[in-house]
SEKOL-100547 format. One line per 8 residues: number of its first residue (from 1); their letters; for each residue x, y, z of C-alpha. Coordinates in steps of 0.001 Angstrom, whole numbers. Example, Ala and Ser with C-alpha at 12.3 -4.5 7.8 and 13.67 -1.06 7.14 Angstrom:
% SEKOL-100547
1> AS> 12300/-4500/7800  13670/-1060/7140
***
This chain:
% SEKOL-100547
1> XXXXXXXX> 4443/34280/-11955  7300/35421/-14467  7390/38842/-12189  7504/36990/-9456  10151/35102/-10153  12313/37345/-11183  11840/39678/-8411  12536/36542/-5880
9> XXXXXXXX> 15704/36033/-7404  19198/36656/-5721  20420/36945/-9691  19389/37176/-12715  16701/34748/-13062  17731/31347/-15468  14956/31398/-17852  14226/27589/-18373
17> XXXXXXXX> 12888/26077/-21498  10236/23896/-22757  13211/21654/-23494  14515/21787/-20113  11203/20412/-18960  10947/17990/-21557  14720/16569/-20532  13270/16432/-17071
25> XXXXXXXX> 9833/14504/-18186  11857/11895/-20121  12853/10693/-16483  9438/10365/-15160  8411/6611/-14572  6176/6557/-17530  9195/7713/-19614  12076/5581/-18105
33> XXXXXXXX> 9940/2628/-17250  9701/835/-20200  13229/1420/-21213  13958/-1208/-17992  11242/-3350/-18526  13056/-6083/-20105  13946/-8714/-17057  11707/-6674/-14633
41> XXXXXXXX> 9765/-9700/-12602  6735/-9984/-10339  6159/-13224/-10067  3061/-15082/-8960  2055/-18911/-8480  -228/-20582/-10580  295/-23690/-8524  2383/-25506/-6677
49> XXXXXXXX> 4884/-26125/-9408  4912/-23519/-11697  5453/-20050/-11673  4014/-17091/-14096  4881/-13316/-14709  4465/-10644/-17336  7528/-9963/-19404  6999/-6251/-21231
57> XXXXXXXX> 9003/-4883/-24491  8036/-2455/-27167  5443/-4863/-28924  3833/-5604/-25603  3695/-8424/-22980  4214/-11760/-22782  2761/-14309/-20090  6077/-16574/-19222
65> XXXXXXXX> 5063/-20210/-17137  8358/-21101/-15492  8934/-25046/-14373  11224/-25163/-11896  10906/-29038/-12013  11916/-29393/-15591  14314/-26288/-15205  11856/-23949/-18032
73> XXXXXXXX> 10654/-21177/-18872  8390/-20152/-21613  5066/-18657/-22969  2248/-19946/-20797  124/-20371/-23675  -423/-19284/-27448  -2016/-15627/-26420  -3166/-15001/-30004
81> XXXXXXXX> -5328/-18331/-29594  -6172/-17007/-26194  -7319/-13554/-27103  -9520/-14811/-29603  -10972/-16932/-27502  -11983/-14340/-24885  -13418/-12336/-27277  -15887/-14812/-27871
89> XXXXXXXX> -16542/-16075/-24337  -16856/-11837/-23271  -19189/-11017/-26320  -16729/-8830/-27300  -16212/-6639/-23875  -12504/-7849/-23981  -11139/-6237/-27165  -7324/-6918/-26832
97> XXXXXXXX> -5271/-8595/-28929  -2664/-10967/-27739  -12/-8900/-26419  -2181/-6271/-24925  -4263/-8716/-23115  -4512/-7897/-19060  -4378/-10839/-16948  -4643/-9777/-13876
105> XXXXXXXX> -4679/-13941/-12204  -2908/-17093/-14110  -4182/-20383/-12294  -3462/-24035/-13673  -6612/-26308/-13127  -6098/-29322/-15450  -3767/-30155/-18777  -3929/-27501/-21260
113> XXXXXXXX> -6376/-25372/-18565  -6369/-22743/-16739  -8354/-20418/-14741  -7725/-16509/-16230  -8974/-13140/-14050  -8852/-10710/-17294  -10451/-7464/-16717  -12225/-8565/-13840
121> XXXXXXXX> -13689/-11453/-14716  -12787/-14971/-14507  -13024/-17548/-17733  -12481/-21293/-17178  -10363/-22042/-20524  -8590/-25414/-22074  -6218/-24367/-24785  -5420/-28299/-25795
129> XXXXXXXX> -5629/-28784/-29633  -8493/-30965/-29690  -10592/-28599/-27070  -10205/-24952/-27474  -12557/-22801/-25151  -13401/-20411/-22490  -16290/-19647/-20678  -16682/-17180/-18458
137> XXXXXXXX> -17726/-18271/-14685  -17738/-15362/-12658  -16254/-11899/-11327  -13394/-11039/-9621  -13693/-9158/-6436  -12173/-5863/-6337  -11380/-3278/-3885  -12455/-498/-6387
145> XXXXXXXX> -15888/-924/-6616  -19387/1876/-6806  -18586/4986/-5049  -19141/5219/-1318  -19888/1387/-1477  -23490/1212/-1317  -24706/-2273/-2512  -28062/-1574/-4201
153> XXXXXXXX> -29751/-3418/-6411  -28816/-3373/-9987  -25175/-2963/-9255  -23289/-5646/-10994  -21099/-6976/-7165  -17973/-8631/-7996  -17582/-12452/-6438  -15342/-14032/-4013
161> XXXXXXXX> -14694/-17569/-5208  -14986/-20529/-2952  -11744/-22684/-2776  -13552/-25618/-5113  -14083/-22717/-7691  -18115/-23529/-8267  -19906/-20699/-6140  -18748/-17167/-5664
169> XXXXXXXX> -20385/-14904/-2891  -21299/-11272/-3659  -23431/-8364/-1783  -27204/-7877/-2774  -29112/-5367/-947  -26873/-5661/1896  -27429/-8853/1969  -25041/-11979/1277
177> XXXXXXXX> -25825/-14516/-1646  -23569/-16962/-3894  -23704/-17795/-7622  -23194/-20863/-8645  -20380/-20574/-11227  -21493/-23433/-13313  -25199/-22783/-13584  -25808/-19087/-12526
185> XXXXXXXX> -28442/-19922/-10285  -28537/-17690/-7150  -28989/-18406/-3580  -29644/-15546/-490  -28344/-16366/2217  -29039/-13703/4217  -32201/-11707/4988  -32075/-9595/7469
193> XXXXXXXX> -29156/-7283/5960  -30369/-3389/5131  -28983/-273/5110  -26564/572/7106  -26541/-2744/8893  -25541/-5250/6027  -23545/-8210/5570  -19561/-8728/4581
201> XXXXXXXX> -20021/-4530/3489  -16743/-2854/3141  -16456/494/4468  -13613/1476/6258  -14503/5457/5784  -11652/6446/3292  -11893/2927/1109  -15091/1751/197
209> XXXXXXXX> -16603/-732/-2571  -19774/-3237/-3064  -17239/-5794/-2706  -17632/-8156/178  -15424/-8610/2596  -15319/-12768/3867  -12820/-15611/4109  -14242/-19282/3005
217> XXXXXXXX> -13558/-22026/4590  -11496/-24820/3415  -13872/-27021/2300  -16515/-24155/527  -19162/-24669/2813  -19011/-22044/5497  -18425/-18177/5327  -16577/-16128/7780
225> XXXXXXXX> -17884/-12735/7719  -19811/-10145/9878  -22614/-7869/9796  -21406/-4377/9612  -23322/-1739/12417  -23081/1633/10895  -26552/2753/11868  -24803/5133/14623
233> XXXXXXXX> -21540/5916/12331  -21476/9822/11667  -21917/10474/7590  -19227/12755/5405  -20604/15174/2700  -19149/16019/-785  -21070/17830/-3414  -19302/18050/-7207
241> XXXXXXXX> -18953/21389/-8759  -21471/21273/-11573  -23350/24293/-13494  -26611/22213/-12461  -27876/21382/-9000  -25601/19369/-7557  -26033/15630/-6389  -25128/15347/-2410
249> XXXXXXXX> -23040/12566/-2057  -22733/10893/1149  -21399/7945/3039  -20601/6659/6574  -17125/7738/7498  -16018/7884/11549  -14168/10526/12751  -11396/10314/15580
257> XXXXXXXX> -13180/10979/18985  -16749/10058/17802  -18909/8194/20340  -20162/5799/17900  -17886/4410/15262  -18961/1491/12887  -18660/-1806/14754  -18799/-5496/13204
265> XXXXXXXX> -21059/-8496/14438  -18974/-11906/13580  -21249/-14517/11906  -20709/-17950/10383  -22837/-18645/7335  -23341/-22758/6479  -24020/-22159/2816  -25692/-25106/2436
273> XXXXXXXX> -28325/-24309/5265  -28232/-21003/4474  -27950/-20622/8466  -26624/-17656/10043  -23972/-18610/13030  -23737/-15364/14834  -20424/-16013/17501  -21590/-15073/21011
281> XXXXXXXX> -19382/-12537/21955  -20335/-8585/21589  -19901/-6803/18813  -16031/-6251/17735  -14412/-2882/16887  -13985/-2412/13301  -9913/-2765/13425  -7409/-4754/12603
289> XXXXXXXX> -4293/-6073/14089  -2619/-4345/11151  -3927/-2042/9079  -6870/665/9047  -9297/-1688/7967  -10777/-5391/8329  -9164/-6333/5105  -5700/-5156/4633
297> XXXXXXXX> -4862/-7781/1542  -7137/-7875/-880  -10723/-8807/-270  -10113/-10908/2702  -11334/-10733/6008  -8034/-10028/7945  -7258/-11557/11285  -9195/-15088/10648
305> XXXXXXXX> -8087/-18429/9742  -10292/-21724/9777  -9338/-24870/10633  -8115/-27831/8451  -11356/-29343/8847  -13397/-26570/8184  -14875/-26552/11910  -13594/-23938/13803
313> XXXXXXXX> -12337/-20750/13773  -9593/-18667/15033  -9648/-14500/15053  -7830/-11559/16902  -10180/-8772/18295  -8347/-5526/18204  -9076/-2722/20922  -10437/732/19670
321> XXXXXXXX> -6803/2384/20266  -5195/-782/19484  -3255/-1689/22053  -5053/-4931/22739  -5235/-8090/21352  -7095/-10908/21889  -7146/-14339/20043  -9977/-16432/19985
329> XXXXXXXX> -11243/-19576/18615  -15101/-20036/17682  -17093/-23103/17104  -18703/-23014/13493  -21019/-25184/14139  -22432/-23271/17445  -20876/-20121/17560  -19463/-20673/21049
337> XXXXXXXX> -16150/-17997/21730  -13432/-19026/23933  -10704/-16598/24557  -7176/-18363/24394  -4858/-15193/24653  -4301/-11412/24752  -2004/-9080/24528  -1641/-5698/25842
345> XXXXXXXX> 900/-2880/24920  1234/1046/25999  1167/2685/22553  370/351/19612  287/-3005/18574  1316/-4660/15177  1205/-8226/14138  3949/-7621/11010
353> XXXXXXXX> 5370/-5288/8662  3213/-4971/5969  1533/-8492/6806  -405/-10356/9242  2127/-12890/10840  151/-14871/13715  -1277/-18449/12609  -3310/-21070/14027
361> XXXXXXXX> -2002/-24650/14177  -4740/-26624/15500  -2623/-29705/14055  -22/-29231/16945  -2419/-27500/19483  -428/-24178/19004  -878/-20843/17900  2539/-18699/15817
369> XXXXXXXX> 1947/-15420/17383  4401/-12232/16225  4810/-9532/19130  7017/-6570/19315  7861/-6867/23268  11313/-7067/23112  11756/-4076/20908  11828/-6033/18014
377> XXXXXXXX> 9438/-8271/16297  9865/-11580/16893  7694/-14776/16779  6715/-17007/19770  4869/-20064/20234  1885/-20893/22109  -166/-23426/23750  -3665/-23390/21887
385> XXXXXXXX> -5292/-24998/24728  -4160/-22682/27355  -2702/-19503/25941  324/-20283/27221  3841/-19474/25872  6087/-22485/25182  9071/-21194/23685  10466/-17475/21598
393> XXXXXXXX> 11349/-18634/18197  13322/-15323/16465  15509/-13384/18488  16713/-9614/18507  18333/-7627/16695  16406/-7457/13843  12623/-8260/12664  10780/-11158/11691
401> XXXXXXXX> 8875/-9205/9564  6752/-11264/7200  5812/-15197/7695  5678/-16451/4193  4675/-20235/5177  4654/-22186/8166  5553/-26585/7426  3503/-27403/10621
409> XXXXXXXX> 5033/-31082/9483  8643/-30904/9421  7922/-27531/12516  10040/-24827/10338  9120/-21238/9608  10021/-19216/6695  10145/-15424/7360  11223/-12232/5768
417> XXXXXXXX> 13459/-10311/7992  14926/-6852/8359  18048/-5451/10186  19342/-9033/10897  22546/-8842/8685  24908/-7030/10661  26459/-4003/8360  24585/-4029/5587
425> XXXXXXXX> 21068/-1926/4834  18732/-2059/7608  16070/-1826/5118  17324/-5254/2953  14849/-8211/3218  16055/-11023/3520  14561/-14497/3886  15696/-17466/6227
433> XXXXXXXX> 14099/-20407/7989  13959/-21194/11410  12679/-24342/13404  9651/-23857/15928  12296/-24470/18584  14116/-21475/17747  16981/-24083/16824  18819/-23679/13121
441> XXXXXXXX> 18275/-20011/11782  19126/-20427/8313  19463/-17189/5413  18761/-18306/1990  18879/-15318/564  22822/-14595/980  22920/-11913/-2032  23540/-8055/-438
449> XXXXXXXX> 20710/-6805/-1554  16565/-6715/-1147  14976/-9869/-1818  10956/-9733/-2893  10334/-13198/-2206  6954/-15273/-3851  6560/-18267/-2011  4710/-21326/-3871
457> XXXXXXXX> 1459/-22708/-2136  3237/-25516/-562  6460/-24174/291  8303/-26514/-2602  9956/-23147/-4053  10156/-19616/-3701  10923/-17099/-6687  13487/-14733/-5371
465> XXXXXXXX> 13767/-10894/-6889  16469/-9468/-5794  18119/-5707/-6321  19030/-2492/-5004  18444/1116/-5959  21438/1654/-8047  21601/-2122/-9014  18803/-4050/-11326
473> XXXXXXXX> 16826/-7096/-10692  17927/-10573/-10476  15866/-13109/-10770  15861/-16998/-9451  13922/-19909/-8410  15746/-21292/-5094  14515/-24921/-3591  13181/-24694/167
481> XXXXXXXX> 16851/-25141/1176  17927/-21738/-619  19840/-23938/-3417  19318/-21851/-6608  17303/-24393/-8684  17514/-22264/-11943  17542/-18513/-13652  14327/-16713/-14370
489> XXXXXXXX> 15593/-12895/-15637  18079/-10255/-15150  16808/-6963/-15949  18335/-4834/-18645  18917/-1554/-18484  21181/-636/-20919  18813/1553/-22991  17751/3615/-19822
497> XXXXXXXX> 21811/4206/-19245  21742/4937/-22746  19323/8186/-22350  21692/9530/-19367  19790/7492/-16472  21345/8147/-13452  20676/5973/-10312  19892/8235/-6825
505> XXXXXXXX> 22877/7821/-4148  21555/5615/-886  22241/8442/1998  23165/7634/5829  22451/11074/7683  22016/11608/11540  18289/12158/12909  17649/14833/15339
513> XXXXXXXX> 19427/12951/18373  22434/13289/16939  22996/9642/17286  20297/7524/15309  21362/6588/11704  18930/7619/9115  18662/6133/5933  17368/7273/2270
521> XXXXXXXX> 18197/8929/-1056  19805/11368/-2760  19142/12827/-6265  21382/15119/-8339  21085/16456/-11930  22763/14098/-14523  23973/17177/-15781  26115/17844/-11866
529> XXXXXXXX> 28426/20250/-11512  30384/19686/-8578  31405/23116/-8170  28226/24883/-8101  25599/25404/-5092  22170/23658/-5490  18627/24478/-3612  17858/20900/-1898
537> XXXXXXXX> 13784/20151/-2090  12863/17177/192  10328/14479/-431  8572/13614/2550  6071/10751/3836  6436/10669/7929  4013/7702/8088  3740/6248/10755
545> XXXXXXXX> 2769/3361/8753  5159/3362/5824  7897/6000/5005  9392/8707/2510  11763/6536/480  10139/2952/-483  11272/-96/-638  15011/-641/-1360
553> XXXXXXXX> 14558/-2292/-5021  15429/-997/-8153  13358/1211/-9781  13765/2783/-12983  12057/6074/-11673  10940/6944/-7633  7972/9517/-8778  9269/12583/-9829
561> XXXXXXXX> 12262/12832/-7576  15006/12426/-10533  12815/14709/-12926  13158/17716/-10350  16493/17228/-9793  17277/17733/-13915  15456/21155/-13006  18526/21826/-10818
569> XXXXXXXX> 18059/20892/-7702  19208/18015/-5390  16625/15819/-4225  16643/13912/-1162  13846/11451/730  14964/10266/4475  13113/8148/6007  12826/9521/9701
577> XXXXXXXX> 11941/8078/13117  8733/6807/13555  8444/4874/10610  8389/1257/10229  11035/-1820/9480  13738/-699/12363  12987/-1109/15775  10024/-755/17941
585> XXXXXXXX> 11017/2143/19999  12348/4008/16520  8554/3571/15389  7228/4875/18120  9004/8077/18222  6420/10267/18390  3704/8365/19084  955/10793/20779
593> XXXXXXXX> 2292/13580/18532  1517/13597/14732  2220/16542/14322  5906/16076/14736  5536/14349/11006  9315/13442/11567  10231/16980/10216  13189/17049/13242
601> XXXXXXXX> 14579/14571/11420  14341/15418/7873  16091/18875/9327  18511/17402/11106  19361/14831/8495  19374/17718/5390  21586/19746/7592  24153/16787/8022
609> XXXXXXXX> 24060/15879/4422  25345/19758/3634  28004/18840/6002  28805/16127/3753  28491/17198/518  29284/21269/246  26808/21217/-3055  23850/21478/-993
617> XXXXXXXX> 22411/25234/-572  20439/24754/3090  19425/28166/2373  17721/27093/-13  15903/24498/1428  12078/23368/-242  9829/20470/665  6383/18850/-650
625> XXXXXXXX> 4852/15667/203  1294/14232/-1140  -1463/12977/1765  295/12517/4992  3125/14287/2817  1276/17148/2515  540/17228/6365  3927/17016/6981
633> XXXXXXXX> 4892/19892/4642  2541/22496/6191  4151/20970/9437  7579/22118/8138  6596/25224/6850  4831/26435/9727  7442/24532/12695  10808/25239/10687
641> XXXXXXXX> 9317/28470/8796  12911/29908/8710  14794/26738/7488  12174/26107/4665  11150/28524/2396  9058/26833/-81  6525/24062/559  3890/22349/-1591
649> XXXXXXXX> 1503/20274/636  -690/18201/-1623  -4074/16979/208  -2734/16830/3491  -4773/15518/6696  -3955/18832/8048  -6215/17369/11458  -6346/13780/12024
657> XXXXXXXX> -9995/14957/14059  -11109/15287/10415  -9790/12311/9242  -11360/8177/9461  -11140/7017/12922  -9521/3976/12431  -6175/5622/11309  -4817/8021/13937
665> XXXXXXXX> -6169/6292/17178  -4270/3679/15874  -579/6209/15987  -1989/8545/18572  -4166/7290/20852  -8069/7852/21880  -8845/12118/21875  -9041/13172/25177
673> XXXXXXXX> -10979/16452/25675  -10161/18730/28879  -12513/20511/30598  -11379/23959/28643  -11562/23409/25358  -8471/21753/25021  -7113/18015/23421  -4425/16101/23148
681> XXXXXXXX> -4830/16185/19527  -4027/20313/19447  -940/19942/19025  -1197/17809/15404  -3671/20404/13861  -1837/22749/11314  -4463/25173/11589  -3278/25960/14842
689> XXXXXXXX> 322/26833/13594  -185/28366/9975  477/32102/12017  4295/30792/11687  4436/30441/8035  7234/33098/6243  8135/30948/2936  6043/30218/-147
697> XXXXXXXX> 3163/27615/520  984/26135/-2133  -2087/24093/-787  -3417/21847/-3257  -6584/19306/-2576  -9512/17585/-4915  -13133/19074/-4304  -14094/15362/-4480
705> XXXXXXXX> -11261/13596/-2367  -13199/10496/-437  -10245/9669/1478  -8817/12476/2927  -11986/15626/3372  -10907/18579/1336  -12209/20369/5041  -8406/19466/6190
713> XXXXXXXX> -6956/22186/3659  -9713/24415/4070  -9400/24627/7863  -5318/25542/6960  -6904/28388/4638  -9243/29276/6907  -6480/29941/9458  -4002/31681/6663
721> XXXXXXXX> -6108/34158/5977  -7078/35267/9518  -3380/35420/9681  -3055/37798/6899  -893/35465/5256  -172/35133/2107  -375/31849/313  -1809/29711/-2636
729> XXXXXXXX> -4636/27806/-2915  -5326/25281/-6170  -8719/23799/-5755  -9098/21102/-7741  -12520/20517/-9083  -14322/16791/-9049  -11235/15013/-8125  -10612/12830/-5479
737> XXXXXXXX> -6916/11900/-3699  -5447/10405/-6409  -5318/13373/-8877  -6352/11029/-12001  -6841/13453/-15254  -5047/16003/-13416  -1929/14402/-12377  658/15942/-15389
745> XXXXXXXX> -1311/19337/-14894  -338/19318/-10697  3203/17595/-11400  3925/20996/-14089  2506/23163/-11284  4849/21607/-9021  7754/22113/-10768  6861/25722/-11654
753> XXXXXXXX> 6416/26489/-8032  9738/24723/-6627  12102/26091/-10099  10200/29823/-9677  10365/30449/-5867  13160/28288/-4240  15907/28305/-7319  14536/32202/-8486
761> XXXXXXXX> 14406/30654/-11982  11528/31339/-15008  9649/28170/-16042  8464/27835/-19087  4972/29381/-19614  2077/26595/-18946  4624/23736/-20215  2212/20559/-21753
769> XXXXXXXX> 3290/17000/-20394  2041/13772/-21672  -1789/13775/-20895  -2968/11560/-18579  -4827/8993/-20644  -1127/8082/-22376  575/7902/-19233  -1987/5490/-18072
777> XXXXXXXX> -1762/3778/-21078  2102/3426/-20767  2224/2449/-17102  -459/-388/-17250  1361/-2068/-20032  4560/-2747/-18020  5078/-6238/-16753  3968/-4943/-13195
785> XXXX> 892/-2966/-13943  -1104/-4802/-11305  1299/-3114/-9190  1409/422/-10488
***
């Protein structure tokens, strides 16, 4: 590489140190992180009056219960006490002390009690001085269960916990049973389950567990769930590299354009009959009005909501290509369907941003439904009895993008929005209220800035987070009204100014019409020099489901973006058309065409942001991107091969056709085949394109990578070399998409790559960054690890 390097340099090559990498690493989130933790919040509701979230410093982390009542905050309970307790209740499998315990859930079920998830597992514990216990009562369920998600016998199935807290239901032999929590005694509850063809399984191709997938009703008695058909579902192969014979591992994963893709019968179980309520309607596609799978929060089954009284229940069906809905209400007691709405669109339908926003309000005889008609979401109301509309609640401009809670009593609906506050950040949350009329929008979140908003259970208060990227986090409990009721935090981040932190520069460039505004960030070296000419390297994501750039928070690190940019480089990440929060039409910009990958934008934006800052080198111009990021690098490379010259595509779905079903007939639409050969999904395969490439292009994928097939690289490869192209190819062995032990060892790679053949600098021979086990170490012990 050193040869290399210097012969691909337009000077003499700047030799870079181990230092100069070291300087760079200190900026990495594991490094600058903790040196912001202090204030940092996530909060969460342990009920409906009092608040909880992990404070982090250098000795470790604190639980902090916050009263909004009695205006206090404080440690939730002696952890010391605590951990010592858990010890004992675990036999010893929890081995923390105090301030490294993990406590993943905080709720408050008596004086002095509470209800702990730690490391899985849930312990009933009373920490009152004359009773000091805990017991454990059950799992937690998780989404990271056995491999390929085969429920066998033996395998210890996390629970989902009824509402009264006494049973949890788990997966047996594809089959669907509850624990009592108090006893242990087990009850089946279904029989007929078996392979392939078992109850509440989870299996959405590229996420799989033995957790099962279900929503309880209100009063514990009944289970929504389904029976999952995968008898017909094609299988995907991946065999570890081993100096032994290898162990085939396979699983049920649907491709785009299959005939048969898994499909999901809709039961009702009575727990205490142990009946089975299957709804009478044919089977339902396995979809969801939001996401790629049936459960896009958590465990639960998406798209369902019971009634108060436990005796009905409402869904949405989703269409194959998803662009139709239909809303229906079922009889628990006889599994009769009626259909009460629909909704059709041309290209795809969403019920949110990043949440399920329809509700049904049996209480009034009305449904909340959230529809994107207008070119904006917005939220109507219904007629439950009819399907009719009675009346648009939200207007344009700007989305209603997340219901939070819904007071059917006093008819007023409080919503996260986007794009609604006229000048500022189209990508600021903020939160208001608004009657069911449509009568008295109210914003209580008036701060300029992005508001992460935890609402309590019963909409008394919300805990408000609020930042941006170059400002930290404030923290407050506000009253239902938006009245700040008292203080929580303010994040501190004097000691990561203190080792030459830096925040990025929020960007407004032009996309490729010349006339839409595009938004992101810019990174440049702390050590800038105003005068010199730097090789830009973009960061791309082109969704269509999320973007390049994040949220708009504060962060202490974004990745690695700030670390390369100490390398000497400026950094950008510009979140192009058709990706979410703007409008409907800007998400849908190239809908039918993923192989656009937004990479007209990102060119057109990079070249306006050299028009405004003369720094930028556009002939130097590099790009890498992880997943779809990697797709849309080899896009770049091989559409734009004379505008970049170095790309790093990290396991990229080079060809949605060899990628889960679920995910790209969602963004473009059912395959259609023509009579030669041809599809409408050509034009998104890189393999038909790699011909093109002229720069530098380093392919990188996991042998073992369940989510995206390592086929998707290979097929790229394939296609390079009958090219007579030259390229590189890192292989790595027994890891799946998330690169895990191998993450520091790719990241140095990365760097090498981008410093060697875009700036014509020497990196520092086979530089050694923080292993993996430390990193992990570092990042789970922040106040939002569950987040990391």
């Amino acid at each position: 590489m050193v040869a290399l390097c210097a012969a691909s340099a337009a000077q003499g090559p700047r030799q870079l140190t181990a230092q100069d990498y070291a300087a760079a690493e200190k900026l990495m989130p594991y490094s600058a992180n903790p040196l912001a933790y202090k204030g940092q919040v996530q909060a969460h509701w342990a009920d409906d009056a009092h608040s909880w979230y992990r404070a982090a410093d250098d000795v470790g982390i604190s639980y902090i219960l916050v009263d909004p009542a009695r205006r206090t905050r404080g440690p939730a309970f002696d952890q010391d006490k605590l951990a010592a307790l858990l010890k004992a209740a675990s036999k010893g499998v929890i081995k923390a002390d105090g301030r490294h315990l993990a406590i993943d859930d905080i709720a408050i079920s008596g004086e002095h009690a509470f209800s702990l998830t730690v490391e899985g597992a849930i312990y009933q514990c009373s920490l009152g001085t004359s009773n000091e216990s805990c017991a454990k009562i059950g799992g937690a369920g998780t989404r990271h269960g056995v491999p390929h998600g085969a429920p066998q016998t033996g395998e210890e199935a996390p629970l989902e916990i009824s509402p009264d807290r006494k049973l949890g239901a788990f997966i047996r032999d594809w089959n669907l049973w509850v624990r009592n929590l108090a006893t242990g005694a087990e009850t089946q509850l279904t029989t007929d389950g078996v392979n392939d063809y078992g109850y509440a399984t989870d299996n959405a191709g590229w996420q799989h567990s033995n957790t099962a997938i279900l929503l309880w009703s209100p009063d514990s008695t009944k289970i929504a769930t389904f029976q999952q058909d995968q008898r017909k579902t094609g299988e995907m192969y991946l065999v570890p590299v081993t100096n032994s014979h290898p162990e085939l591992q396979a699983w049920k994963y649907p491709l785009v354009g299959d005939a048969n893709v898994t499909m999901i019968e809709r039961v009702i179980i009575d727990v205490n009959s142990r009946k089975v309520i299957r709804l009478k309607m044919p089977p339902d596609q396995h979809r969801s009005t939001l996401c790629d799978d049936i459960a896009c929060q958590g465990t639960t089954l998406s798209d369902t909501e019971w009634s108060p009284d436990s005796g009905h229940l409402a869904f949405v069906s989703t269409s194959r290509d998803h662009k139709q809905e239909w809303l229906r209400v079922a009889d628990a007691s006889t599994g009769d369907v009626r259909d009460v709405m629909t909704e059709s669109v041309p290209k795809f339908f969403e019920s949110g941003i990043n949440k399920i926003n329809w509700h049904y309000l049996p209480g009034s005889n009305e449904i909340l439904w959230f529809s994107e008609r207008d070119n904006w979401g917005n939220l109507y109301l219904y007629d439950l009895a009819m399907g009719q509309l009675k009346n648009q609640i939200t207007h344009s401009p700007g989305n209603a993008a997340q219901v939070l809670y819904v007071d059917q009593k006093d008819r007023i609906i409080y919503f996260v929005g986007v794009g609604k506050e006229k000048d500022n950040d189209p990508y600021f949350r903020y939160f208001y209220s608004v009657r069911f009329d449509g009568s008295e929008l109210r914003l209580l979140t008036p701060e300029n800035a992005d508001h992460h908003i935890e609402m309590s259970p019963h909409g008394r208060y919300f805990v408000d987070s609020y930042s941006t990227v170059t400002q930290p986090e404030i923290t407050v409990v506000r009253d239902r009204t938006g009245k700040v009721v008292m203080d929580v935090a303010h994040q501190d981040i004097a000691r990561l100014l203190a080792a030459g932190w830096v925040p990025p520069a929020p960007i407004k460039v032009k996309g490729r019409d010349g006339t839409a505004d595009l938004y992101g960030f810019m990174f440049k070296p702390s050590h800038f020099d105003p005068s010199k000419k730097y090789p830009i390297v973009n960061h791309v994501y082109p969704g269509p489901q999320t973007g390049s750039c994040g949220d708009r928070q504060f962060h202490a690190a974004h990745g690695d973006l700030q670390s390369l940019a100490e390398l000497g480089f400026i950094v950008v990440c510009i979140d192009g058309m058709g990706t979410p929060w703007r409008s409907k039409s800007f998400h849908e910009a190239y809908y039918g065409d993923l192989g656009d990958d937004t990479i007209p934008d990102q060119v057109a934006g990079m070249k306006d942001l050299a028009r405004q800052y003369p720094f930028i080198d556009l002939g130097r111009a590099g790009i890498y991107g992880h997943s779809g990021g990697g797709d849309a690098t080899a896009s770049a490379m091989f559409h734009f091969p004379d505008f970049f010259k170095v790309g790093i595509a990290e396991s990229g779905n080079h060809d949605e056709r060899d990628y889960e079903d679920d995910w790209a007939e969602k963004w473009s639409g059912l395959e259609v085949k023509n009579a030669d050969g041809t599809s409408n999904y050509d034009s998104q395969a890189n393999q038909n394109f790699a011909a093109n490439l002229k720069g530098h292009l380093l392919l990188a994928h996991g042998t073992m990578d369940d989510n995206v097939p390592p086929n998707n690289t290979l097929l790229v490869v394939d296609a390079l070399i009958r090219a007579n192209k030259d390229f590189d190819l890192l292989m790595i062995p027994n890891i799946a998409h998330g690169y895990g032990r191998v993450t520091p060892y790719m990241t140095r790679r990365r760097w090498d790559y981008l410093v060697c053949y875009l700036a014509g600098d020497l990196p520092p021979v086979e530089y050694k960054m923080i292993p993996f086990d430390e990193m992990t170490r570092i990042m789970k012990s922040g106040p939002n690890s569950d987040s990391e």
